[in-house]
C-alpha positions in Angstrom: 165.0 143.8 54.3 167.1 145.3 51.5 165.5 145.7 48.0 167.5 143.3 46.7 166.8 140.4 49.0 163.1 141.2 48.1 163.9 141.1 44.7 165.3 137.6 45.2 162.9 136.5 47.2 160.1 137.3 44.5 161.9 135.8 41.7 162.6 132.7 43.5 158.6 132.2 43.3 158.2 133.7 40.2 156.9 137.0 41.3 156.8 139.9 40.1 159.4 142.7 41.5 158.2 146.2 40.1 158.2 149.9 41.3 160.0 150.9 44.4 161.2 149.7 47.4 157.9 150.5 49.4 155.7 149.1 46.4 157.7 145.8 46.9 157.8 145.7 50.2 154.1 146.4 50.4 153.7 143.2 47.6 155.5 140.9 49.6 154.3 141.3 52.7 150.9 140.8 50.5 152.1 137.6 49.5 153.5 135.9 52.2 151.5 137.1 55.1 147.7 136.6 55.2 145.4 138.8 56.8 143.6 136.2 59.4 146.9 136.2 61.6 146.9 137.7 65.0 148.4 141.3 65.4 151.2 139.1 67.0 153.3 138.2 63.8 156.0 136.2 65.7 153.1 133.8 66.9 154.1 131.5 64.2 157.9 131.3 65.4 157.2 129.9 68.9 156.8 125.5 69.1 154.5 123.7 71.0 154.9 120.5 72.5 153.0 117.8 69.8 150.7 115.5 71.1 152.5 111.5 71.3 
Protein backbone atom coordinates (compact mmCIF):
# COMPACT_ATOMS: atom_id res chain seq x y z
CA UNK A 1 0.00 0.00 0.00
CA UNK A 2 1.49 3.41 -0.76
CA UNK A 3 2.44 5.71 2.19
CA UNK A 4 -0.02 7.91 1.40
CA UNK A 5 -3.02 5.63 1.47
CA UNK A 6 -1.68 4.59 4.93
CA UNK A 7 -1.53 7.99 5.88
CA UNK A 8 -5.22 8.34 4.95
CA UNK A 9 -6.26 5.47 6.31
CA UNK A 10 -4.81 6.43 9.82
CA UNK A 11 -6.26 9.80 9.82
CA UNK A 12 -9.63 8.65 8.91
CA UNK A 13 -9.57 6.92 12.45
CA UNK A 14 -7.78 9.45 14.09
CA UNK A 15 -4.37 7.74 14.15
CA UNK A 16 -1.41 8.72 14.31
CA UNK A 17 0.83 8.65 11.04
CA UNK A 18 4.59 9.21 12.13
CA UNK A 19 8.16 8.04 10.96
CA UNK A 20 8.63 6.17 7.86
CA UNK A 21 6.94 4.14 5.62
CA UNK A 22 8.02 0.75 7.38
CA UNK A 23 7.14 2.43 10.91
CA UNK A 24 3.65 3.00 9.45
CA UNK A 25 3.16 0.12 7.87
CA UNK A 26 4.35 -1.80 10.91
CA UNK A 27 1.44 0.50 13.02
CA UNK A 28 -1.23 -0.32 10.85
CA UNK A 29 -0.94 -3.64 10.41
CA UNK A 30 -0.78 -3.33 14.48
CA UNK A 31 -4.03 -1.79 14.42
CA UNK A 32 -6.14 -3.42 12.16
CA UNK A 33 -5.00 -6.93 12.40
CA UNK A 34 -5.02 -8.84 15.78
CA UNK A 35 -2.67 -11.39 16.71
CA UNK A 36 -5.26 -14.46 17.46
CA UNK A 37 -5.89 -14.81 13.55
CA UNK A 38 -4.81 -17.83 11.74
CA UNK A 39 -1.46 -17.59 9.60
CA UNK A 40 -4.10 -17.61 6.81
CA UNK A 41 -4.96 -13.76 6.64
CA UNK A 42 -7.47 -14.15 3.71
CA UNK A 43 -9.57 -16.47 6.06
CA UNK A 44 -11.68 -13.56 6.83
CA UNK A 45 -12.51 -12.80 2.91
CA UNK A 46 -14.18 -16.15 2.14
CA UNK A 47 -18.44 -16.45 3.09
CA UNK A 48 -20.11 -19.16 4.44
CA UNK A 49 -23.50 -20.23 3.97
CA UNK A 50 -25.67 -18.67 7.32
CA UNK A 51 -27.76 -20.86 9.03
CA UNK A 52 -31.91 -20.10 8.01
Amino acid sequence: MPEWMIDKLLAEYGLPAEGDLANKRKFAIGAFLWPHCSSDRTSHLTTSPHPA
